[in-house]
N, C-alpha and C positions, 0 to 999 in steps of 0.2 A: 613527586606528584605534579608541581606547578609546571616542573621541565616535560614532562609525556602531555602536560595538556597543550604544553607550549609547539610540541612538536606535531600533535594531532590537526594545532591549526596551519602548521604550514605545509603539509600531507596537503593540507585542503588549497590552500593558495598553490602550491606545487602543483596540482592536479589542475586545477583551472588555467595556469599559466599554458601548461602541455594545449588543453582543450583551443586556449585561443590563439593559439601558434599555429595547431594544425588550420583552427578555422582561417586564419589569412591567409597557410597556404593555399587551401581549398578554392578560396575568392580569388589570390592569382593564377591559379592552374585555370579553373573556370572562366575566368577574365570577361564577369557578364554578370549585370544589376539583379539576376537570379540569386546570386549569393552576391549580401552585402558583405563592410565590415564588420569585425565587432564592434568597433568604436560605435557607427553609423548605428547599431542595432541596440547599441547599449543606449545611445544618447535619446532610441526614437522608444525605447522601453520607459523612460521617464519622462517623458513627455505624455506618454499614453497612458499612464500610472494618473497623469493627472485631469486624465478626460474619462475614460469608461472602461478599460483595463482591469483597474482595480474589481470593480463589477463581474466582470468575466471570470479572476481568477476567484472572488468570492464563491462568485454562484458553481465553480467546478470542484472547489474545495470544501464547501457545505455539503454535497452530492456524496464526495470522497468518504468524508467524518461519517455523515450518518450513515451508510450503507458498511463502513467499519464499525461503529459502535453495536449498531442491530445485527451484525454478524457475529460478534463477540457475543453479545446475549444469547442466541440462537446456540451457535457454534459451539462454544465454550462447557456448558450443560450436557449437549446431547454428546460430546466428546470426552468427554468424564463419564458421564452414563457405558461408552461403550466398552471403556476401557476397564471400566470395574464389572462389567457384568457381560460374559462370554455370552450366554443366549441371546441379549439384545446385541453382540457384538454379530452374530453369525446372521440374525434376522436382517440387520438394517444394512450392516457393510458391504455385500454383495450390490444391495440398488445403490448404495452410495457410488462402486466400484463401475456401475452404469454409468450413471449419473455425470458422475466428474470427471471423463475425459470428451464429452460433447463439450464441442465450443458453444461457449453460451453466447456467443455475437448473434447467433442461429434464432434466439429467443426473442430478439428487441423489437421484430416486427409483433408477434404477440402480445409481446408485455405492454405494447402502447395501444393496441386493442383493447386488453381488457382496464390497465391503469389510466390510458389518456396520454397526452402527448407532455404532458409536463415533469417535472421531477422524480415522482414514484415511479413512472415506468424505468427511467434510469438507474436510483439508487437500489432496485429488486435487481436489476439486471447484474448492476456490481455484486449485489450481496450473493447472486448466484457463485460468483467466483471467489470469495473471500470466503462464505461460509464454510465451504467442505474444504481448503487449508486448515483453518481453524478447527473444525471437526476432528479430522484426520490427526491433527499434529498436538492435539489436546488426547486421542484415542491413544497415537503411538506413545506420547510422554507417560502415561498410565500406565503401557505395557513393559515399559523398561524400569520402572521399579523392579527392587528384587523385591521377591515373595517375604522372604525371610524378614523383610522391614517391617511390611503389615505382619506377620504374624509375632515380634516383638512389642509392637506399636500396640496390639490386642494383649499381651501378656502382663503390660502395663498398665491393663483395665482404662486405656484411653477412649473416648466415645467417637462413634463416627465423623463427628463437627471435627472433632482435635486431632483425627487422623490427617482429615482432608487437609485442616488449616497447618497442619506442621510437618506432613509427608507428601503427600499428593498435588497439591498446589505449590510448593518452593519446587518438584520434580517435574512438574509440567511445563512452570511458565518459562525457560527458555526454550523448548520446543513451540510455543505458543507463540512467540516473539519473532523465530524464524521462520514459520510458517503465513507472519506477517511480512517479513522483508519478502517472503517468493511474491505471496501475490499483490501486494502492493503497486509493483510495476506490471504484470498485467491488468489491473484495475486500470490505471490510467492511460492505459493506451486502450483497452475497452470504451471508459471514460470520453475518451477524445473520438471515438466513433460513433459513437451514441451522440453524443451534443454536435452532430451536423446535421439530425433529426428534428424538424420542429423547436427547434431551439432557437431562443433570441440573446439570452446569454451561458455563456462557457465559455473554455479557452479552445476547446475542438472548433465551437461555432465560429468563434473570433478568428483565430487560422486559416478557416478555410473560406471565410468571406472575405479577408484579406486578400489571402491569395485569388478569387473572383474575380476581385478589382484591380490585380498587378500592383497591390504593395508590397512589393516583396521586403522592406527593409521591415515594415509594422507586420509582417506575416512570421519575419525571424522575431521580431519583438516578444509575439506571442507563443514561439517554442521556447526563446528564453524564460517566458513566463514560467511554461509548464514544466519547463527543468527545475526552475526555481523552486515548484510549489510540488514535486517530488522529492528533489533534495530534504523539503522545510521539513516533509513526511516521515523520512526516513531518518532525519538527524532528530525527531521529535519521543521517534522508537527506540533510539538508539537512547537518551535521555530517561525513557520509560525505563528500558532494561537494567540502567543502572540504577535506578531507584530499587526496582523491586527485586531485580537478581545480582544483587553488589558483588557475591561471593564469586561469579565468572570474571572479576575485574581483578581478584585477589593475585594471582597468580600472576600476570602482568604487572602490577606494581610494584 
């Protein structure tokens, strides 16, 4: 176990060595203060961590959380709902089936008419995209139990609650977990388009006021940020999973 955790981290250092080899190649093939080094980007990344950086990546990662949290509330319900009940499955799926292939970028101008130009027009806009993942991948996990469980699980004179808590929910949540890795990274690249809107702090706004002024080495500063604070995301699900779904780790160890 210690050794697969031991190797997990060097995947990771492995992977970033690759990432910063191509980046220097890219700065000499380029041969122009549009791409820095990493060094250069690294060293102005902490320097700006100590001015207002930090600020940026808060205020873009509060935005992230709660338009993920209030999608899981939303999502997570009505996606269980559809999956155990064919007539609310065949009413609501079809608009869902509208719905969720419009790009929701289409929507921000809207959303900050009717929400305002601050926060909430933002984190509705993500929750448009996270929710119907989360719907969907709560719906499909439903529908791939076999039958024959619940009608055992009823045999047992078990009650609704004890269905859900000991069949329906341990058969959902890895669908529900990978339906967070998909939209995760379209969230923040939504994310980063949206906070060039009337925004004073984000790491989109930070970026791209950077780049305005021709810093380009503090304009890399601020993608390294928002790699960083995808990574943090994604390594934080990945943590979540093994808490709540240990038994997909089984097999591996």
């Amino acid at each position: 176990m210690k050794f697969l955790e031991k190797l997990k981290y060097l995947k990771t250092l492995y992977a970033s060595l690759i990432v910063i080899v191509l980046w220097y190649l890219l700065h000499f093939i380029v041969n122009s203060a549009i791409v820095p080094t990493p060094h250069e980007t690294i060293i102005a990344f902490f320097i700006l961590l100590k001015k207002d950086l930090l600020l940026h990546i808060s205020a873009s990662l509060f935005r992230l959380i709660a338009a993920l949290l209030i999608s899981m509330l939303i999502g997570v319900p009505l996606g269980l709902m559809l999956g155990m009940s064919k007539r609310m499955d065949s009413v609501i799926s079809p608009v869902v089936y509208i719905l969720y292939p419009i790009p929701k970028i289409a929507f921000l101008p809207v959303l900050m008419l009717l929400f305002g130009l601050g926060n909430v027009s933002k984190i509705i806009l993500i929750m448009t995209i996270i929710v119907f993942q989360i719907m969907l991948g709560a719906r499909d996990g439903v529908k791939e139990i076999d039958t024959q469980l619940f009608f055992s699980m009823e045999s047992l004179g078990l009650s609704k609650v004890q269905i859900y808590k000991n069949l329906v929910i341990p058969a959902v949540l890895p669908k529900l977990i990978s339906s967070l890795r998909v939209s995760i990274g379209i969230s923040i690249s939504v994310l980063f388009f949206a906070e060039n809107f009337a925004a004073t702090y984000g790491i989109g706004y930070f970026i791209m006021n950077t780049w305005s002024m021709i810093k380009y080495v503090d304009m890399f500063a601020g993608i390294l940020a928002l790699s960083l604070m995808g990574l943090l995301v994604f390594k934080f699900i990945d943590f979540i999973e093994k808490k709540l779904c240990p038994w997909i780790y089984i097999d591996n160890e």
